[in-house]
PASEBA-1860 file (N, C-alpha, C; in nm, 3 decimals):
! residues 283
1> XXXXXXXX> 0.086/-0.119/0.000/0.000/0.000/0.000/0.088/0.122/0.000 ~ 0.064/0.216/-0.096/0.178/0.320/-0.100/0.078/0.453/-0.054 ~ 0.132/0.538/-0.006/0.117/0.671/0.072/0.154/0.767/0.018 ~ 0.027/0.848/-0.008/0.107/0.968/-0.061/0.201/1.038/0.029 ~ 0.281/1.109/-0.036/0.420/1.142/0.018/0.380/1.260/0.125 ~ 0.263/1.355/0.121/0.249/1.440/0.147/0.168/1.442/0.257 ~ 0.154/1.538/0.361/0.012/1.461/0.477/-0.004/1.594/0.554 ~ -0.055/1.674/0.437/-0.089/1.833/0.471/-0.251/1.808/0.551
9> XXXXXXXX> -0.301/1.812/0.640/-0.404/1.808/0.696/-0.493/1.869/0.751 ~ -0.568/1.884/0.740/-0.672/2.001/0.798/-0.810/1.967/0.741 ~ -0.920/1.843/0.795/-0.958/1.808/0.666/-1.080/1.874/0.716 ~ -1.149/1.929/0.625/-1.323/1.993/0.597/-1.388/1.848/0.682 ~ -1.508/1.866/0.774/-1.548/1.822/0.884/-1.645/1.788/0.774 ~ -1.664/1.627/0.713/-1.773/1.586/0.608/-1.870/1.516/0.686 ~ -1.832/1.495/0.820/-1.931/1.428/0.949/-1.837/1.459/1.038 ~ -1.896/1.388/1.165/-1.910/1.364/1.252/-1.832/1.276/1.287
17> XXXXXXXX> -1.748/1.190/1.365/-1.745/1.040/1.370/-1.841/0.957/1.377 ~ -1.905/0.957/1.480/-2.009/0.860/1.499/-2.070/0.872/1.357 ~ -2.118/0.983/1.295/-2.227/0.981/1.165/-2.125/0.929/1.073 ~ -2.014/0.939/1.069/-1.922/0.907/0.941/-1.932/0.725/0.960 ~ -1.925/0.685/1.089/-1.891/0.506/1.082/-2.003/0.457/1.071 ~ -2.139/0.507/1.070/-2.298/0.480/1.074/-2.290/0.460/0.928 ~ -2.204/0.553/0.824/-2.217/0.514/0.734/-2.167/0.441/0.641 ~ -2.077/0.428/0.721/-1.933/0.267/0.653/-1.942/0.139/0.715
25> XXXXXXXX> -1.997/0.136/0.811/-2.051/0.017/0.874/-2.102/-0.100/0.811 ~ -2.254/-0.062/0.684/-2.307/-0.175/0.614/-2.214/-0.282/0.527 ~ -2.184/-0.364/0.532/-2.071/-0.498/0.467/-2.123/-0.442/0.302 ~ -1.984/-0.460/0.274/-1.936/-0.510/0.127/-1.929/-0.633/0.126 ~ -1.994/-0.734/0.037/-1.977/-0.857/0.034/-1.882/-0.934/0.127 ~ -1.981/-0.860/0.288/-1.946/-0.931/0.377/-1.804/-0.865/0.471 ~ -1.783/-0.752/0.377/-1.666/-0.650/0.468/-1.664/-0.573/0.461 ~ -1.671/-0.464/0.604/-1.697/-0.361/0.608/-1.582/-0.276/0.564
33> XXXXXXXX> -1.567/-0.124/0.515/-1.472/-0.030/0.536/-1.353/-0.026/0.627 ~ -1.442/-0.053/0.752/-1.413/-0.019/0.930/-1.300/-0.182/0.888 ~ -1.354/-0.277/0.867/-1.271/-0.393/0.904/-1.138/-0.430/0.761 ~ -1.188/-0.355/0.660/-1.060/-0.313/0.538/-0.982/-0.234/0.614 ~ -1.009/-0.129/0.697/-0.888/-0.077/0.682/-0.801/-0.127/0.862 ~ -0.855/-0.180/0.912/-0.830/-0.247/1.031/-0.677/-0.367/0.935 ~ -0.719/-0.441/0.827/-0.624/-0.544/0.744/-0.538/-0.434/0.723 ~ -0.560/-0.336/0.660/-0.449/-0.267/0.630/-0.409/-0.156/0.690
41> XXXXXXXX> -0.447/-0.171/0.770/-0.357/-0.082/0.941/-0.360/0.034/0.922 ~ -0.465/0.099/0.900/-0.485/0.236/0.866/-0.444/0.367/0.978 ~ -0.509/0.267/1.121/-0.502/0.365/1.203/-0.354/0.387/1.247 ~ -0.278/0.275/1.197/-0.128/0.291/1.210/-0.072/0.448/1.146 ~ -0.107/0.423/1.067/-0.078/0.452/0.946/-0.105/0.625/0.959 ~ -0.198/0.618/1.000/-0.265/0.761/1.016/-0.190/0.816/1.153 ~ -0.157/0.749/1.226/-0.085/0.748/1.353/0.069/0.842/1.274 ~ 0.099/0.799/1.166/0.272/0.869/1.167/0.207/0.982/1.080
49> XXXXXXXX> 0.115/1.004/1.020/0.057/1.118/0.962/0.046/1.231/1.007 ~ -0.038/1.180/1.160/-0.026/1.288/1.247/0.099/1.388/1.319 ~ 0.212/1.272/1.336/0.338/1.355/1.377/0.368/1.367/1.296 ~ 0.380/1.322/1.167/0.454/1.413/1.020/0.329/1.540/1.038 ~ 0.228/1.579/1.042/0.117/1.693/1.066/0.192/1.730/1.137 ~ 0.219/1.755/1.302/0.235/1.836/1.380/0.402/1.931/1.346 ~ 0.501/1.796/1.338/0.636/1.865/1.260/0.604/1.946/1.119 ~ 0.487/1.894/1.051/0.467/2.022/0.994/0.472/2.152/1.014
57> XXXXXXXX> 0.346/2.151/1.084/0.290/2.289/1.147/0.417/2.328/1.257 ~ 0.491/2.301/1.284/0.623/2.363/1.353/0.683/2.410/1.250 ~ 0.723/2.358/1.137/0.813/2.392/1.007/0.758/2.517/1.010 ~ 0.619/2.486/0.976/0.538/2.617/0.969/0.568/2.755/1.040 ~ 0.563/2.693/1.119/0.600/2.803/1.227/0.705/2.907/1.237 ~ 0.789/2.818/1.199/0.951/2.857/1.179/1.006/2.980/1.079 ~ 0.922/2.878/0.999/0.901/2.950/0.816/0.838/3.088/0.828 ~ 0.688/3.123/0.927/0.630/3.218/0.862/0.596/3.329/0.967
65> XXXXXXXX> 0.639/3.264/1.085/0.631/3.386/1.195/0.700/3.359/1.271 ~ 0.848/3.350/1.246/0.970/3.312/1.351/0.960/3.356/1.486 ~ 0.912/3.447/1.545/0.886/3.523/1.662/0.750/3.425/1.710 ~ 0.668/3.299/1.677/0.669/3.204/1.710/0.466/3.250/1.779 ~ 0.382/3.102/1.755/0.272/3.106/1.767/0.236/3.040/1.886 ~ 0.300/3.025/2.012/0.242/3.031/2.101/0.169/2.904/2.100 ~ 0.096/2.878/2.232/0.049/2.770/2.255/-0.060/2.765/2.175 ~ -0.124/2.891/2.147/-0.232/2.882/2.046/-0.235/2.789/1.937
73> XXXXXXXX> -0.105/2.830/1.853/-0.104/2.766/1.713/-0.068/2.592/1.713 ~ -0.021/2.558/1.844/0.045/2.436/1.806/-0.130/2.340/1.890 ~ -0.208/2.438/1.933/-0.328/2.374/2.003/-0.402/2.378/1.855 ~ -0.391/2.489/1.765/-0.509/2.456/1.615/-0.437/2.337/1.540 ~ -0.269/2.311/1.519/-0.255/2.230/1.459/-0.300/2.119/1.440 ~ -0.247/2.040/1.610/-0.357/1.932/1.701/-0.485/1.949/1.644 ~ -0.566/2.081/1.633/-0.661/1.994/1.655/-0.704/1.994/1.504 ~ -0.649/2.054/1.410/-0.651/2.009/1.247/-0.611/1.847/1.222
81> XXXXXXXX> -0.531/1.784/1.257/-0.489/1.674/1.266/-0.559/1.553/1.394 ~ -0.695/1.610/1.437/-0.762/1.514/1.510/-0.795/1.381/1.413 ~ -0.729/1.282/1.477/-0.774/1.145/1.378/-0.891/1.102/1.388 ~ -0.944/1.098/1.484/-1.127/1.034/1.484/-1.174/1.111/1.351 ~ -1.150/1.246/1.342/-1.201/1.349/1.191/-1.148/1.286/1.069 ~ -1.049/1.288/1.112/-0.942/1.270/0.959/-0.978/1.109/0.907 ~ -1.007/1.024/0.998/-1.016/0.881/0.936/-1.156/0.853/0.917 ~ -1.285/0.923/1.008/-1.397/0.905/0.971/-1.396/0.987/0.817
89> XXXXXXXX> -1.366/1.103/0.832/-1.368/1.119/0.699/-1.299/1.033/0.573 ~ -1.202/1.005/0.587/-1.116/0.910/0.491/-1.219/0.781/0.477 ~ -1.302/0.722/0.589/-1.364/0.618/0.548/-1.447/0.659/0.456 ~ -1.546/0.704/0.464/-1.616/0.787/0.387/-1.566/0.768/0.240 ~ -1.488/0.875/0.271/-1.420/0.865/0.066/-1.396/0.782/0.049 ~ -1.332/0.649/0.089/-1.277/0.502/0.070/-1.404/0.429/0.033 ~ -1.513/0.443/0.123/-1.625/0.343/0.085/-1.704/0.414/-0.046 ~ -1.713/0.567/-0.081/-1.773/0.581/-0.208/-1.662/0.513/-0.287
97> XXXXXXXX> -1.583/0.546/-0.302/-1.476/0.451/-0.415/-1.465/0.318/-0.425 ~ -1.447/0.231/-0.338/-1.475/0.091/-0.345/-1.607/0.016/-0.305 ~ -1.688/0.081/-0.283/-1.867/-0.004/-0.230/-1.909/-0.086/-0.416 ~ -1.891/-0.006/-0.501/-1.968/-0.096/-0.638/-1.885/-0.201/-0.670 ~ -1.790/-0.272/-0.640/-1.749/-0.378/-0.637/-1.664/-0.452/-0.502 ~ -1.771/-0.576/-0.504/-1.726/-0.631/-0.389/-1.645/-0.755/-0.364 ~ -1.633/-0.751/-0.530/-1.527/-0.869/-0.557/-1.378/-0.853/-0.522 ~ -1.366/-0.686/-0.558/-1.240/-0.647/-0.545/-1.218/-0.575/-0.391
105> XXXXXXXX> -1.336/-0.567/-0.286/-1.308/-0.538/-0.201/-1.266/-0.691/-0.109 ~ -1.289/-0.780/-0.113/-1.214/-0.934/-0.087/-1.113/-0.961/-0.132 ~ -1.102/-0.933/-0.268/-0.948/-0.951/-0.281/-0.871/-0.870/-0.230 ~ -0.893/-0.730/-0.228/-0.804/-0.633/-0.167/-0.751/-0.729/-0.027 ~ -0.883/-0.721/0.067/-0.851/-0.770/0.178/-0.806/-0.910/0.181 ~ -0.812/-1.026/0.122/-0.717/-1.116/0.105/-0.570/-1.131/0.088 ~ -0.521/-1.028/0.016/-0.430/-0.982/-0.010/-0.332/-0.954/0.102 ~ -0.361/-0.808/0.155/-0.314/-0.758/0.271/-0.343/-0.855/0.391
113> XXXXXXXX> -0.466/-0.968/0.357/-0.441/-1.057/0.523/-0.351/-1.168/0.496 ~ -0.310/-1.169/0.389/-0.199/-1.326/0.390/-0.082/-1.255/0.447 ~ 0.031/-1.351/0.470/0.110/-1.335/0.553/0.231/-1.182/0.492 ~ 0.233/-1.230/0.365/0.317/-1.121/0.287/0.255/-1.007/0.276 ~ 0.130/-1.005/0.218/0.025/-0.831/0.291/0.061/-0.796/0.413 ~ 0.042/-0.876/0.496/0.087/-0.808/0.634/0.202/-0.764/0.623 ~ 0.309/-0.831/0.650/0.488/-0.848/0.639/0.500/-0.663/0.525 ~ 0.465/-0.682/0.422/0.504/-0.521/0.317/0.414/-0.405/0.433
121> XXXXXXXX> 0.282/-0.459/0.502/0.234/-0.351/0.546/0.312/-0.286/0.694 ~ 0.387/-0.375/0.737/0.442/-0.379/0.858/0.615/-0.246/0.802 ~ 0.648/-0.327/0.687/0.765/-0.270/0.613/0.741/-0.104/0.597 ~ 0.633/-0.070/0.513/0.578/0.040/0.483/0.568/0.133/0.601 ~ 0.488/0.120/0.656/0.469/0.203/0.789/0.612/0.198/0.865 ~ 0.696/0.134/0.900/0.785/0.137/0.977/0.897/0.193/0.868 ~ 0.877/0.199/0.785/0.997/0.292/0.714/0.916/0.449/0.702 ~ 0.797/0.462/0.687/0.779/0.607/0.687/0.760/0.665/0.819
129> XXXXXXXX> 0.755/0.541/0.951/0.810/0.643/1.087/0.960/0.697/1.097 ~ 1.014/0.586/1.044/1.160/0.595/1.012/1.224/0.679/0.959 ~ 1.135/0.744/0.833/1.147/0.906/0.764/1.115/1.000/0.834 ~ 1.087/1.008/0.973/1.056/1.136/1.061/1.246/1.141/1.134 ~ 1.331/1.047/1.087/1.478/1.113/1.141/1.507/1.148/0.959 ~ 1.565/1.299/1.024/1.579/1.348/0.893/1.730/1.199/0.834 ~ 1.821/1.202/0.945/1.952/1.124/0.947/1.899/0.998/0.848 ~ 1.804/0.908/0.836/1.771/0.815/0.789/1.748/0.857/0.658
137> XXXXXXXX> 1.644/0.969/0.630/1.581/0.998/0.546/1.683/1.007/0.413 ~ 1.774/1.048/0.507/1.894/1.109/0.399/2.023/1.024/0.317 ~ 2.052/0.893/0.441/2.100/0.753/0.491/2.037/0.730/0.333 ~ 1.903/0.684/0.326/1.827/0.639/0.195/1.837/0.717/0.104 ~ 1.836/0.771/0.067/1.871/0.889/-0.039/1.996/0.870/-0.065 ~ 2.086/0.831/0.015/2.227/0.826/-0.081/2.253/0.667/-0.118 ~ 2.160/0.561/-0.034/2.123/0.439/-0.092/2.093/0.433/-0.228 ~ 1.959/0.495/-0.226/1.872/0.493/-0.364/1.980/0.528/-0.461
145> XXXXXXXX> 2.080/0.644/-0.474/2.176/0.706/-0.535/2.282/0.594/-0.605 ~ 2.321/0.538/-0.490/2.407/0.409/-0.483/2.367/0.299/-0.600 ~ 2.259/0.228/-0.596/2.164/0.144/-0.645/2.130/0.199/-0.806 ~ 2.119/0.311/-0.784/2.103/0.378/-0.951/2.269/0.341/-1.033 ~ 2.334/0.430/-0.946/2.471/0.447/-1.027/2.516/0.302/-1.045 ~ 2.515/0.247/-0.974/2.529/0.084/-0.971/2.476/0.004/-1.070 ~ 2.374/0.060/-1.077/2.296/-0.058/-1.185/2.182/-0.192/-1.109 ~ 2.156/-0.132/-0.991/2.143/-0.242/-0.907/1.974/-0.290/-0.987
153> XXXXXXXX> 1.952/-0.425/-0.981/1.839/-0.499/-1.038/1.699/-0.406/-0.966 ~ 1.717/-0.432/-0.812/1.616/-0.352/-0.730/1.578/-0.223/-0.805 ~ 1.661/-0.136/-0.832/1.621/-0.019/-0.887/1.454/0.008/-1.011 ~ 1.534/-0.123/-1.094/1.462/-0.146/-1.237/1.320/-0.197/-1.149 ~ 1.285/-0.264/-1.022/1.198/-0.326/-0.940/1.122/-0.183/-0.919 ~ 1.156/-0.136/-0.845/1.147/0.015/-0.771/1.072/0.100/-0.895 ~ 1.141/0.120/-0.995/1.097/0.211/-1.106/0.930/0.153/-1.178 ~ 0.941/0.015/-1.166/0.793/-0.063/-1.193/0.707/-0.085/-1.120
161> XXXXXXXX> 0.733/-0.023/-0.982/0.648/-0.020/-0.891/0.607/0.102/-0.872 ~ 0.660/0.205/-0.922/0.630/0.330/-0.914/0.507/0.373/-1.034 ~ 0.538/0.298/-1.192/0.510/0.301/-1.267/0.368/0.226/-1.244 ~ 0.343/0.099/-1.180/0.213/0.063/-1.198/0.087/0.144/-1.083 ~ 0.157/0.245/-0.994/0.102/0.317/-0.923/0.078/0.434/-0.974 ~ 0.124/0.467/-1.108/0.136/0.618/-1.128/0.204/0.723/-0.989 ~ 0.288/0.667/-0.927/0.288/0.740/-0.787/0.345/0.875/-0.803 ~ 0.421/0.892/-0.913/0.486/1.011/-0.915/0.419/1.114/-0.960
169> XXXXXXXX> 0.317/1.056/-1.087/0.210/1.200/-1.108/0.116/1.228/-1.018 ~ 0.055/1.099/-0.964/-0.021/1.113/-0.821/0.029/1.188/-0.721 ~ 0.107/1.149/-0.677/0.198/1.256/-0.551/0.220/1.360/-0.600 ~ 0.261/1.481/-0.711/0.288/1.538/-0.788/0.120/1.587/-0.798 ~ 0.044/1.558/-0.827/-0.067/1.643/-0.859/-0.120/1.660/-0.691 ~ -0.072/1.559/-0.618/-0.147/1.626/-0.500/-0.112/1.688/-0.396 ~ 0.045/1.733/-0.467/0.107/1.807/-0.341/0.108/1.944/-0.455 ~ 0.073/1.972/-0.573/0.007/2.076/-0.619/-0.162/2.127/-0.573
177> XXXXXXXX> -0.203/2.049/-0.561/-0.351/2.063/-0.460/-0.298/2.117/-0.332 ~ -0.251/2.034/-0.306/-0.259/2.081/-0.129/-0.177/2.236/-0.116 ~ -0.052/2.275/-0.226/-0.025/2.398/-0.222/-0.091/2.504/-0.275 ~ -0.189/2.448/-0.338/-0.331/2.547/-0.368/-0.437/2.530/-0.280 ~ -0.467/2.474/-0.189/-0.494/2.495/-0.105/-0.505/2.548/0.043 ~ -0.362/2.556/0.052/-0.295/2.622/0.133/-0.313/2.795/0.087 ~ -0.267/2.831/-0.051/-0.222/2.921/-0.062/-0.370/3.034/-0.069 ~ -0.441/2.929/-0.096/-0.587/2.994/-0.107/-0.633/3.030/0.035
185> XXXXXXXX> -0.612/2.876/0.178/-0.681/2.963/0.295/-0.567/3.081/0.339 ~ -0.448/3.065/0.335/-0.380/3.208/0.351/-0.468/3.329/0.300 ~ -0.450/3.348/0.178/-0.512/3.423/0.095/-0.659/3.490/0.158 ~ -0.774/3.372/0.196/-0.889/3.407/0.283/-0.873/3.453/0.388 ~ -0.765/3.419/0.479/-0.713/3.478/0.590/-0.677/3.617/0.570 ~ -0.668/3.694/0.483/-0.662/3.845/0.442/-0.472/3.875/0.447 ~ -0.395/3.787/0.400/-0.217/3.829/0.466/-0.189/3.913/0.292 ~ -0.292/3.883/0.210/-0.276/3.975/0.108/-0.322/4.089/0.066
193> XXXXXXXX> -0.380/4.110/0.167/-0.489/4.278/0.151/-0.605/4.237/0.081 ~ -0.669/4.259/-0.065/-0.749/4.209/-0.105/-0.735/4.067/-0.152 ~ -0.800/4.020/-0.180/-0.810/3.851/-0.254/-0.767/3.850/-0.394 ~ -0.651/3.750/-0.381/-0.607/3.757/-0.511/-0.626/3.697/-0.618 ~ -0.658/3.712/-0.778/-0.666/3.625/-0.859/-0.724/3.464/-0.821 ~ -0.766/3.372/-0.885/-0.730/3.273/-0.834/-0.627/3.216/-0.941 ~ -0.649/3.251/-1.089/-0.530/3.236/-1.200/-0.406/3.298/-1.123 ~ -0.348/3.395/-1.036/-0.230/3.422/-0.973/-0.200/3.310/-0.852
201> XXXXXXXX> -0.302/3.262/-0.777/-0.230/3.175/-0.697/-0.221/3.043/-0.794 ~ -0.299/2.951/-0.902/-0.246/2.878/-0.994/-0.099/2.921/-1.035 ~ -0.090/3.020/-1.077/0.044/3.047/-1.141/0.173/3.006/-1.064 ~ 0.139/3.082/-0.909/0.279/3.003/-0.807/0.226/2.937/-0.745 ~ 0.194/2.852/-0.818/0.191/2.669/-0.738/0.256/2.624/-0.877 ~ 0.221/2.637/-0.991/0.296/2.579/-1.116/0.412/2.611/-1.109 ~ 0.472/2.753/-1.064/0.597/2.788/-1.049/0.676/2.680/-0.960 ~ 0.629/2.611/-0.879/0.683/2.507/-0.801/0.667/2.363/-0.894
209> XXXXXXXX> 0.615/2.368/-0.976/0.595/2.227/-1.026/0.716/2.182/-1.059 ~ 0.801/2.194/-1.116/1.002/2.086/-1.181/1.034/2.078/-1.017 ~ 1.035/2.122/-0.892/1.112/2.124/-0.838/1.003/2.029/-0.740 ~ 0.908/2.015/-0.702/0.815/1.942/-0.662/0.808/1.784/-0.754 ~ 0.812/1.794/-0.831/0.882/1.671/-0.936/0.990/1.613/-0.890 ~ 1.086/1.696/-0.934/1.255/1.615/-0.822/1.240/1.573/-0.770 ~ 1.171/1.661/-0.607/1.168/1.644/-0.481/1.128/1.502/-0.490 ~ 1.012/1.443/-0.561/0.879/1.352/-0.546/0.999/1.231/-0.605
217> XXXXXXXX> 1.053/1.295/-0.680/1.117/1.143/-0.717/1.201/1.086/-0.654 ~ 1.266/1.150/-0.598/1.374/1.143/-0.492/1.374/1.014/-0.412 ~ 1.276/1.104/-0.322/1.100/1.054/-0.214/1.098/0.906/-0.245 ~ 1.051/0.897/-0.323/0.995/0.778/-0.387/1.096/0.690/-0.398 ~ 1.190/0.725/-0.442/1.317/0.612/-0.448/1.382/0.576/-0.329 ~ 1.415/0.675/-0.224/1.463/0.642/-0.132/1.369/0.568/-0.029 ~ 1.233/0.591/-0.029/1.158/0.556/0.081/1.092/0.404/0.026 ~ 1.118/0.390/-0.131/1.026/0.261/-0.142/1.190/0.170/-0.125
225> XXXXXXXX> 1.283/0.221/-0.148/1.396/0.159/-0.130/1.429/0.106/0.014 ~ 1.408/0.215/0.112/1.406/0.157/0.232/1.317/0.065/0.259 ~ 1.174/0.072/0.239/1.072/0.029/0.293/1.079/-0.171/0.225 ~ 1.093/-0.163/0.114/1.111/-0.289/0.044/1.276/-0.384/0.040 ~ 1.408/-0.333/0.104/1.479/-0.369/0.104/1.508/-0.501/0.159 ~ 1.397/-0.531/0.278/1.409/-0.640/0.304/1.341/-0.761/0.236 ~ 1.283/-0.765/0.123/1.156/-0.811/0.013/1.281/-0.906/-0.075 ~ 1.235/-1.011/-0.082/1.320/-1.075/-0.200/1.268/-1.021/-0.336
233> XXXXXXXX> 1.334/-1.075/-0.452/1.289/-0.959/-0.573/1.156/-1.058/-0.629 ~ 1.135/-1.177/-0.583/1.005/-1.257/-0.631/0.901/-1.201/-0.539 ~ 0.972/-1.183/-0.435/0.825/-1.068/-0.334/0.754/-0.973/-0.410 ~ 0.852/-0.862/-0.418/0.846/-0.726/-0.472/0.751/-0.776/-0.599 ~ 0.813/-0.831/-0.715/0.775/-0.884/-0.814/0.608/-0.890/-0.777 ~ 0.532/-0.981/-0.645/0.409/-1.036/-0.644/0.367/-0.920/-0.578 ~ 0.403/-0.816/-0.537/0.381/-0.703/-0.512/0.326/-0.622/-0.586 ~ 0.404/-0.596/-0.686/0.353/-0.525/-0.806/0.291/-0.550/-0.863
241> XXXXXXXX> 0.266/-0.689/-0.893/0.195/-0.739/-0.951/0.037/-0.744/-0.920 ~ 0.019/-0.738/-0.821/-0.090/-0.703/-0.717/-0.138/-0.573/-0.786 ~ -0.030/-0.452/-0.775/-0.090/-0.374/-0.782/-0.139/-0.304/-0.935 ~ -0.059/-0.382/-1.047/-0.088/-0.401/-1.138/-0.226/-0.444/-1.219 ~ -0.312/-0.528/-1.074/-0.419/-0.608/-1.126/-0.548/-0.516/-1.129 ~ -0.662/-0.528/-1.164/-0.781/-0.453/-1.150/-0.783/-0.426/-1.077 ~ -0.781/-0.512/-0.935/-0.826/-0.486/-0.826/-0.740/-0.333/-0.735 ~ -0.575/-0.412/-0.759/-0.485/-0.334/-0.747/-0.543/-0.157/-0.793
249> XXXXXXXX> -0.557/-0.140/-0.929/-0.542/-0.077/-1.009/-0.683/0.045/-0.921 ~ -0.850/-0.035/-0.840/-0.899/0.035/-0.812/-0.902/0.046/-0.648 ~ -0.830/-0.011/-0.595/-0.718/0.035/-0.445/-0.635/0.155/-0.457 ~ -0.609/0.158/-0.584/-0.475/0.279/-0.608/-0.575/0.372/-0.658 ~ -0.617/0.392/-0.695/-0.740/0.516/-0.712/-0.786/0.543/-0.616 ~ -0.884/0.480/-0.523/-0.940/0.469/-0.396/-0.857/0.551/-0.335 ~ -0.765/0.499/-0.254/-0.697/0.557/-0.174/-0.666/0.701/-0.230 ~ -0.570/0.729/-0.381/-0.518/0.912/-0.375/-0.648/0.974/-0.409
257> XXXXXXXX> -0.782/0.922/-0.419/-0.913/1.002/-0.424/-0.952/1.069/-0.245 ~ -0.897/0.951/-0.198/-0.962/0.928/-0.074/-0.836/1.048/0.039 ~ -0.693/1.055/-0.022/-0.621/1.117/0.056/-0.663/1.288/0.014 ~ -0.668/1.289/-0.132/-0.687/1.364/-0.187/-0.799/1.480/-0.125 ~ -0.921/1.433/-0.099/-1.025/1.477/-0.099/-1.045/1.488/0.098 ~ -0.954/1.416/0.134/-0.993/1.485/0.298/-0.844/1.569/0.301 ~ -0.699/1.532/0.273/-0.600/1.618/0.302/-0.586/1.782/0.246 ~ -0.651/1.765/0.134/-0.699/1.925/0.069/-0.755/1.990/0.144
265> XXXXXXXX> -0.824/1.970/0.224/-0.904/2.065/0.316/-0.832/2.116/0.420 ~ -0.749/1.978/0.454/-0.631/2.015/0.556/-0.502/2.135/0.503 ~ -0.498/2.157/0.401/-0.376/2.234/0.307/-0.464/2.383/0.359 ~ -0.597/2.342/0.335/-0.708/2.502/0.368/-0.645/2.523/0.498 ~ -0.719/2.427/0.583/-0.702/2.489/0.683/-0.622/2.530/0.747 ~ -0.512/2.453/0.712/-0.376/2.544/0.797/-0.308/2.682/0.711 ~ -0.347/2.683/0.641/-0.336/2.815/0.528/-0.396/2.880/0.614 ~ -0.510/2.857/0.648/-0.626/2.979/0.710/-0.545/2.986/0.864
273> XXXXXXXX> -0.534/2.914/0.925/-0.479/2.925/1.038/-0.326/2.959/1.024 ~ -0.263/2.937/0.956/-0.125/3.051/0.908/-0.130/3.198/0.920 ~ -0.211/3.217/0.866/-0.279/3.328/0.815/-0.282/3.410/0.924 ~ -0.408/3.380/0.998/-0.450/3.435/1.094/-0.322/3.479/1.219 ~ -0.261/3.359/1.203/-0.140/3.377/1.327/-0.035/3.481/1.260 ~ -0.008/3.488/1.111/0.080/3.597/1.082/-0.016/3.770/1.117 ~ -0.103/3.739/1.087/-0.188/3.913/1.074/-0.205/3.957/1.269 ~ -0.212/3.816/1.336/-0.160/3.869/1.472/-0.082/3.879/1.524
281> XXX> 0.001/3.881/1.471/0.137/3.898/1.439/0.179/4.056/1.457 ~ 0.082/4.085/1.366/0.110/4.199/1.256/0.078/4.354/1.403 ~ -0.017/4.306/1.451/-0.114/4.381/1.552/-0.039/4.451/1.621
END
């Protein structure tokens, strides 16, 4: 299961909890949402999201009002990054995307419950906690480097796993969302005097696009490199292959619809709450 790279959060409140699991609850041929993403360890998962969220919103901090936001700002971050919100909502988008077929919601979950689903899901998550030391992050990055210049087989593995995910235009279009989203709740937050264009904030978010590209590829090499290193190459191989398949193919939609559509809101909201903390700033 691959992750988008990005985990800008702040997501638009689409329920409730309780109303959000009332409505993921009814079985898909016999499996619920709630018990898919239980196989594929979501709440794990969402667990390193949140401290990649909060070291965000510190970056943040750093970046845009060095003279520093107080207990205030690091109490809105928290509570932009409340998971009961963020995953009831994520169920939500997950079950409109996968409820019309329930063939492929069994296989999904077959998949991830055999022993090797588990074993890559265990890999995955524990290499992207592992990317919260920058020291590692970087450790892999001159791996991935290594492995290229080398010629190493893994690489050519790595590059086809990227490829049957689309992960790089995926990640790539949605860390252009989320910086238009961001740049927009700033923007509502008034740090520009009047409201600008919305063709001008498009323009510098595209201005970031080659270098948001790099970045993403980088990303991608070093972290699927870490994360799969321990995978024999017939693993990896049934890996991809997985995700290669229909089923694969509407898991991998699912999910960057599903990150897509609750983490965008999150890009708002901490824009808006940026915002606000620079103009009191300003006072």
């Amino acid at each position: 299961m691959f992750l988008p790279r990005l985990a800008l959060a702040a997501c638009l409140v689409l329920a409730s909890p309780a109303g959000a699991e009332t409505l993921v609850e009814p079985p898909v041929a016999g499996i619920t949402i709630s018990r898919l993403g239980e196989v594929m360890r979501l709440d794990d998962l969402f667990d390193v999201l949140r401290v990649e969220g909060l070291a965000h919103g510190e970056a943040l901090e750093a970046d845009m009002f060095p003279s520093g936001g107080g207990p205030e700002w690091a109490a809105r971050v928290s509570d932009i990054y409340d998971l009961n919100l963020l995953r009831a909502a994520f169920n939500l988008q997950l079950r409109s995307a996968l409820a019309s077929d329930p063939a492929a919601m069994t296989e999904i979950a077959d998949f991830f419950g055999s022993e090797l689903g588990g074993r890559i899901l265990t890999l995955e998550i524990e290499a992207r906690r592992a990317f919260l030391d920058t020291a590692i992050a970087e450790a892999a990055q001159v791996a991935a480097d290594k492995r290229r210049a080398g010629r190493d087989p893994r690489t050519r593995q790595i590059d086809r796993f990227i490829e049957a995910g689309d992960l790089l235009e995926m990640n790539v279009a949605g860390a252009l969302s989320g910086n238009l989203a961001f740049l927009t709740g700033l923007d509502e937050a008034g740090v520009n005097g009047s409201r600008l264009p919305q063709d001008e904030l498009l323009s510098q978010v595209w201005g970031q696009e080659a270098q948001i590209r790099d970045d993403t590829r980088v990303w991608l090499q070093s972290y699927l490199g870490l994360a799969y290193d321990p995978l024999t190459e017939d693993e990896l191989d049934i890996y991809t292959a997985f995700w290669e398949s229909p089923a694969g193919q509407q898991l991998n939609a699912a999910l960057f619809l599903a990150f897509d559509a609750v983490f965008s809101g999150v890009s708002h909201d901490l824009g808006r709450a940026a915002g606000a903390a620079m103009l009191s700033q300003d006072i």
